[in-house]
N, C-alpha and C positions, 0 to 999 in steps of 0.2 A: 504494500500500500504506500502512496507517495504519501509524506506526512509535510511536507514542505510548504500547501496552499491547505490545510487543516489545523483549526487551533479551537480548543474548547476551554469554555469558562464555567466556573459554576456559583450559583449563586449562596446564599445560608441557610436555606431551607434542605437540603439532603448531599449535603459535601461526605461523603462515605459512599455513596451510589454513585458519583462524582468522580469518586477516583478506582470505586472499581470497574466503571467505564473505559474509564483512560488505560489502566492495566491492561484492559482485556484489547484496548486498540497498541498495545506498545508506546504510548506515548504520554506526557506531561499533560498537566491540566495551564491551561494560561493562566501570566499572572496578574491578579485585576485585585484590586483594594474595594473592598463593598463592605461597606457601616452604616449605622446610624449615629447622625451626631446628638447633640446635647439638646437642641429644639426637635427631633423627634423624626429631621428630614433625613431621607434615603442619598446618599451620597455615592458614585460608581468611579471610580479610576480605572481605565484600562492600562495599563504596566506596558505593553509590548503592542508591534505592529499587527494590525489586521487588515491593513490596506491588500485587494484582489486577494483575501483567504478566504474560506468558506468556513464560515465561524457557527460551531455549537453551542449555544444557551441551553446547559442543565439546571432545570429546577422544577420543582413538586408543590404541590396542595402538603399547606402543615399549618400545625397549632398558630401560627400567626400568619395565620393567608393573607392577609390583605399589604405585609411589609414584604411577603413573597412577590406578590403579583406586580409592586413597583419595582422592585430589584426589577424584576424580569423587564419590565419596562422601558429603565434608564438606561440597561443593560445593552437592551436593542439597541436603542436609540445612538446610544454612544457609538456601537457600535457601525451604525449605518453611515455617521457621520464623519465615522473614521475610513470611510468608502471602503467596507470589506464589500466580497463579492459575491455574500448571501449568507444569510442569516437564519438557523433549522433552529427552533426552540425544542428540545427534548424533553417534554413535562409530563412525566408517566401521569399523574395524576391532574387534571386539570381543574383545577379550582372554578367553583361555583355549577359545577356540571349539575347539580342537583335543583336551580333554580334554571331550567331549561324550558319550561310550560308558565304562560299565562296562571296567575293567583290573583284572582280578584281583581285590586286595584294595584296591583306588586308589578315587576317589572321581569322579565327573561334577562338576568342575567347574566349565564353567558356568551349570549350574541352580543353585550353588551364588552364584553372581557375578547372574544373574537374582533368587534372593532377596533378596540385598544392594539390590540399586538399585532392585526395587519397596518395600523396608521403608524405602529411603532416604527415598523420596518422588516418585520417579521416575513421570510418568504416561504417560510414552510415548518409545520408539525408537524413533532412526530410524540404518541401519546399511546396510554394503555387501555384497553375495557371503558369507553366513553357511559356514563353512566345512563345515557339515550345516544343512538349512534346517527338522529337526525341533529345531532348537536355540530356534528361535519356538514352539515349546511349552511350553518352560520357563517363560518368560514370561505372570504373569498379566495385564501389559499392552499395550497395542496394540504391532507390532512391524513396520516398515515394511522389507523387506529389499530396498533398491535393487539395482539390476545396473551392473555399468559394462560389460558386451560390446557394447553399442553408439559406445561411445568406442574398445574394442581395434579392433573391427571395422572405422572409420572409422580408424583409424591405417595397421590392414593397407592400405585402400584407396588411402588420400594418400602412405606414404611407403617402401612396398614396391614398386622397381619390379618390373612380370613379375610381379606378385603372382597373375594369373591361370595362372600356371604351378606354385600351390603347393599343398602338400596339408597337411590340418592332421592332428597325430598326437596321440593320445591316451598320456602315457607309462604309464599303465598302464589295464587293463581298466576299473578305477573312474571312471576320466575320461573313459570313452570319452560317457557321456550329453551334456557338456558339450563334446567337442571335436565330433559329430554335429552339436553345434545352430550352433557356429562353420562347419560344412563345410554345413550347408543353408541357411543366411543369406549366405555366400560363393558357393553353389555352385560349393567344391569338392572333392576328392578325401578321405576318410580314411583313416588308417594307425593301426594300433592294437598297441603294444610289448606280449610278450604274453611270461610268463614274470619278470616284477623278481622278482632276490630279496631277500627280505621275511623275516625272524627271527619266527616264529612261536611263541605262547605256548607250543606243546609242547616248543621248545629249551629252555624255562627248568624249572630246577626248586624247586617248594615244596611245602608241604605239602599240594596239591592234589594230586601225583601219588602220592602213596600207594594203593599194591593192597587191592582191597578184601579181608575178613580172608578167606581158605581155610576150608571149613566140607565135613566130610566127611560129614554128614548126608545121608541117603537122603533125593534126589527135590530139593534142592538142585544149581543150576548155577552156575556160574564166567559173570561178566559178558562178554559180547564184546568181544576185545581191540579197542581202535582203532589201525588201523594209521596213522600220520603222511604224510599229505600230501606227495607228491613233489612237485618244482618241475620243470616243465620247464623246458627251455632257451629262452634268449634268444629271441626271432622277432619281426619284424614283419610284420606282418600287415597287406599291402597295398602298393605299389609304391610308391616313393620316391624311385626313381633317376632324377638328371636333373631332379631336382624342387625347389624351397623348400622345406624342411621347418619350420613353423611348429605347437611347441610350446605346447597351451593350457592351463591349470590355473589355480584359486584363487586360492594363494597359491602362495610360492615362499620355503621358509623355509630348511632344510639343502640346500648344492646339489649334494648327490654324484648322487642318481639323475635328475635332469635335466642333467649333463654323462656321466652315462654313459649316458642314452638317447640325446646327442648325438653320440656315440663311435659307438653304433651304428647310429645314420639316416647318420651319414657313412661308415661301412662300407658301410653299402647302397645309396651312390651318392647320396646328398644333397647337392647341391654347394654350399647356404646353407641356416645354420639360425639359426632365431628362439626364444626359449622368453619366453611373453604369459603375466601374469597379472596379477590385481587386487591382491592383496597383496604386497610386496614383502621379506619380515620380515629374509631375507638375515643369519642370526645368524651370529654366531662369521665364519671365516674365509669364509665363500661368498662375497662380492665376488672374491677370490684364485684360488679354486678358477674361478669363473667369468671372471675376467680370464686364464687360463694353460688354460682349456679350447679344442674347437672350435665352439663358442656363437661366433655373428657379431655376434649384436645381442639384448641382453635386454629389455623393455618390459613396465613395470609402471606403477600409478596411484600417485597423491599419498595417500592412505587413510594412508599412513606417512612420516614426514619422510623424506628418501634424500641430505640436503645431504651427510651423511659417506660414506654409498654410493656417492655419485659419485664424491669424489673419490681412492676404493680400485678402482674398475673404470670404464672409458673407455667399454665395451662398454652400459652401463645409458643406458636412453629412461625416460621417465617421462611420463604422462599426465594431465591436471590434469581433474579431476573434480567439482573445487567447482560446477561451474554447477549438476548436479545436485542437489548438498547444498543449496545456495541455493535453487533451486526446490521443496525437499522443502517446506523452514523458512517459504517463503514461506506454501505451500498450506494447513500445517498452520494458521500463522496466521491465515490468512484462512478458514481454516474450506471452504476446498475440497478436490475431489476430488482423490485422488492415484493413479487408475488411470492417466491419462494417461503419467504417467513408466513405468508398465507396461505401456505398449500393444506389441503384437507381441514380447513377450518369450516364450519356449515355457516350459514348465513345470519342463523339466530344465533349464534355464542355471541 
């Protein structure tokens, strides 16, 4: 690989994924000065020439996203105006991916954080497991959304014994497309948690629920009331007893409804359970919650530093993913294809 028109930087948010990037490419990380000073502003020095290089931006969604996403920002910026010759942000995990859909009077987000970093200078992403994968729409530039189900997958196989005795469970209907493509690459069993309750925009009230106005004019009708969506009850849906129950999803941010679908795969005779995903974001107390549930073993990827995570929950695995990201940065550089790292992936993963 020529290293000569390649130089990467990395931001504060996951300097350890940073350099086992750089490792796995043979080479040094740039040197760039990135602080915060004493008024609170984000400050970026670039150390070294990036004039006609193809400059890597590493950085991640972390406990302080929002001093992440300007890092990232001035980062570009500096960087575009230092005339480099293209600018690949590599952000396994993309911050705000979670406010992607209209709320009420709320805003999307991150089409919002897509405009930022193409007016940055930004000419291409490259990211993991988009938390909605119409979020590469927002984007008017190229948008590479890797997978890492082939590293979960290969975990289940090497260090779940009797792993062929397990069924993978979707905790709710929405995941069921992505626990399916886990249980036809395993070949085997799914179970699909069917009933979560979910606080629904019709709980809440604003000025949205206002009646339209009564109008007693002849040949005028009153709108059809909408009657509120019942929740059924709890069920899972498919057999589990006797079985590994192996939880797939995303990400894993708040951990109340993956230890209470683990409450009840263990009601239903599940005599070990796993809950797998690619993000590990684990806010606020979930380490706790997950370390005092009946969760046997959690398994997430490196996409997010987890050094504090570990040492709050005994029960957290982590799967290191850089080879991927390295292989992205190589290809990109070298102007090769990048189907290859999408071969045999299904459409839903």
């Amino acid at each position: 690989m020529s290293r000569g028109g390649m130089v990467i930087f990395t931001g504060n948010s996951h300097p350890e994924l940073a350099r086992l990037i750089s490792t796995r490419l043979c080479t040094e990380l740039g040197k760039a000065d990135i602080y915060l000073q004493e008024n609170k502003e984000t400050t970026v020095n670039i150390d070294e020439s990036v004039r006609g290089k193809d400059v890597f931006l590493i950085q991640t969604g972390s406990d302080d996203v929002n001093n992440a996403i300007m890092e990232l920002l001035i980062m570009t910026y500096a960087c575009k105006t230092s005339c480099a010759k293209s600018i690949v942000g590599v952000i396994p995990y993309l911050p705000y991916s979670k406010q992607s859909q209209m709320r009420k009077r709320g805003a999307i987000v991150s089409k919002l954080l897509a405009t930022m970093l193409s007016r940055a200078g930004m000419n291409h992403i490259i990211t993991m497991d988009l938390h909605h994968k119409e979020i590469q729409g927002f984007f008017d530039i190229p948008v590479d959304n890797l997978r890492a189900s082939p590293f979960i997958v290969q975990y289940i196989q090497e260090n779940i014994p009797d792993w062929r005795n397990a069924v993978i469970v979707a905790r709710n209907p929405a995941a069921a497309k992505r626990a399916t493509s886990f249980a036809d690459r395993l070949r085997l069993g799914l179970a699909v948690i069917h009933g979560e309750h979910k606080e629904t925009d019709s709980e809440h009230i604003d000025g949205r629920h206002s009646p339209p106005t009564v109008r007693t004019v002849d040949g005028m009708q009153m709108l059809p009331v909408l009657i509120p969506k019942e929740k059924p009850p709890i069920n899972v849906v498919g057999d589990v007893g006797g079985r590994i129950a192996i939880i797939v999803d995303d990400m894993i941010d708040e951990a109340e409804s993956f230890v209470a679908a683990a409450e009840i795969l263990k009601e239903r005779g599940a005599y070990k359970i796993y809950a797998m995903a690619t993000h590990g974001l684990l806010s606020a107390d979930a380490p706790k919650k997950i370390e005092e549930s009946c969760i046997d073993e959690i398994v997430i990827t490196n996409t997010i530093g987890q050094e504090l995570h570990r040492l709050q929950c005994s029960k957290l695995r982590v799967v290191d993913v850089s080879q991927m990201l390295a292989e992205s940065v190589r290809r990109i550089h070298n102007g090769e294809s990048m189907s290859y790292l999408f071969r045999n992936i299904p459409l839903e993963d």
